[in-house]
Residue, then its C-alpha position, 0 to 999 in steps of 0.5 A: x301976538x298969542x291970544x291964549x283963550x283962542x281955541x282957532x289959530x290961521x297962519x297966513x301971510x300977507x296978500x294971500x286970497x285963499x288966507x282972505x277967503x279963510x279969514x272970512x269963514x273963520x271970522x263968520x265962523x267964530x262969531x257965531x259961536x262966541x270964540x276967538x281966533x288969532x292970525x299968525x303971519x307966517x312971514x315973521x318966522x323962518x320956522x312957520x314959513x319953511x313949515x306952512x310955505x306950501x300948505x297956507x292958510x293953515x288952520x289949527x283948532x285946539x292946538x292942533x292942524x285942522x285945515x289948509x288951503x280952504x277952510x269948510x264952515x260945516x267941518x269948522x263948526x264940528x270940531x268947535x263944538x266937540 
């Protein structure tokens, strides 16, 4: 399900160790600067796997594609903050 005041968006999929690593910096990442995330499984969607199926996790801020594969705390807080 959407959270509409998530400004951070992770589309994973379930037993991916990048998708944990990126999880834990966006959770750490989010927390500390009061907002909120939501994580799409890529796998309950043909149109998001065909999509993300190479590149995931994929990470989108504000509605629009931030990362993939890794997510960088510094460049995450950036563009939270602009």
């Amino acid at each position: 399900m959407h959270d509409p005041g998530a400004r951070v968006t992770l589309y994973s999929r379930p037993g991916c160790h990048l998708c944990d690593d990126a999880r834990a910096v966006i959770t750490a990442v989010c927390a500390e600067l009061g907002e909120e995330y939501v994580e799409i499984s890529i796998d309950d969607d043909p149109a998001l796997q065909s999509r993300f199926a190479e590149e995931i996790p994929v990470t989108f801020v504000d509605g629009r594609q931030h990362d993939f594969w890794r997510v960088d705390p510094a460049r995450l807080r950036r563009a939270l903050a602009g």
